[in-house]
N, C-alpha and C positions, 0 to 999 in steps of 0.2 A: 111977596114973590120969592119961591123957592129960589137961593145961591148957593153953589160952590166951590171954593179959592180954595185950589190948590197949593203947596208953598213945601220949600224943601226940599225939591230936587239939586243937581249941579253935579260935578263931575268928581270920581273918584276912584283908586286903584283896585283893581281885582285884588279880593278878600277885606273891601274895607265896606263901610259902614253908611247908612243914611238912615235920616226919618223923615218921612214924609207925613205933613199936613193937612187936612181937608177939613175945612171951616167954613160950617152947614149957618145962614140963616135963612129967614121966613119961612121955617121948620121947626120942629125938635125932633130928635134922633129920634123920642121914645116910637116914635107912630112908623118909623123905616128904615128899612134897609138900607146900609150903606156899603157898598164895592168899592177896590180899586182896581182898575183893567190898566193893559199897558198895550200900546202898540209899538212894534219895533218899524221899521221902512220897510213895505213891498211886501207886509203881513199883516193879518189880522190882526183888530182889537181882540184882546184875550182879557177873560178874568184872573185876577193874582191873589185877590182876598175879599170875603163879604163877609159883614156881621150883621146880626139884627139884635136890637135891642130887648126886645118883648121876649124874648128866650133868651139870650146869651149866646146865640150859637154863631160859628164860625164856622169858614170853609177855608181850604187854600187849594190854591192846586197844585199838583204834584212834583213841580219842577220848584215850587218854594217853601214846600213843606220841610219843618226843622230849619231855615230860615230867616223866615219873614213872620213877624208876628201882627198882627191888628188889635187894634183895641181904640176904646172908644170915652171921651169926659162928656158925661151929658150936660156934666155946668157949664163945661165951657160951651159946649155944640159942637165938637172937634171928635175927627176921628184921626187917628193915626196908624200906619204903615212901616216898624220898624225896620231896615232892610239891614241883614248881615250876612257875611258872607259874601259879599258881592260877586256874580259875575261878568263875565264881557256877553252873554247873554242875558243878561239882564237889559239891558240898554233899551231905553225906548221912550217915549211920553207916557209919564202916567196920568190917568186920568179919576177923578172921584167922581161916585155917582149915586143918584138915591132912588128908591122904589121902594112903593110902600104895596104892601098886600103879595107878597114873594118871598120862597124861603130863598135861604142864602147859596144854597145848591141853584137852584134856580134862576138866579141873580146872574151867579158867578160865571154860568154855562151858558147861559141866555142873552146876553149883552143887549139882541133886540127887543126883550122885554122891557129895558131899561129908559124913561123918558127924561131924565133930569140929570146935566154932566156938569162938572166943570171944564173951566178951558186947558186945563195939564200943564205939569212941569215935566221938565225934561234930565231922564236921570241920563248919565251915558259912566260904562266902567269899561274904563279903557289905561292901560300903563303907556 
């Protein structure tokens, strides 16, 4: 059964720093797509970053571009979410999620495409 545990979110000052976790089993990455979306209160789930294995290709969107990096250990089955820069818009639950047969554009901008989540951690950047 596809999972995935989120881990590494918690709270921290604007301009400071997190990396978030997302630890895929009864999977391997090589076959999917993997996102992170974030929802903030009283907004949409949005996408923040998708990668896909089978190409290497990445997306981010535009508010965490130069930012936020993704990247991915297929030993371990982990994807990761560097977050820098932080800001107080950032804030929100993020969420990991996989989809296989979908470019990363698609993923990222599409969230209803998406059938496999985890349950989110909760960044907030607040001084």
């Amino acid at each position: 059964q596809l999972q995935l545990v989120e881990s590494g979110g918690g709270l921290v000052q604007p301009g400071g720093s997190l990396r978030l976790s997302c630890a895929a089993s009864g999977f391997t990455l090589d076959n999917y797509a993997i996102g992170w979306f974030r929802q903030a209160p009283g907004k949409e789930r949005e996408g923040v970053s998708c990668i896909k294995s089978t190409d290497g290709s990445t997306y981010y969107a535009d508010s965490v571009k130069g930012r936020f990096t993704i990247s991915r250990d297929n030993a371990k089955n982990t994807v990761y979410l560097q977050m820098n820069s932080l800001k107080p818009e950032d804030t929100g639950v993020y969420y990991c999620a996989a989809q296989s047969w979908i470019t990363v554009r698609h993923m990222c901008n599409i969230p209803q495409y998406v059938k496999s989540w985890g349950q989110g951690t909760q960044v907030t950047v607040s001084s």
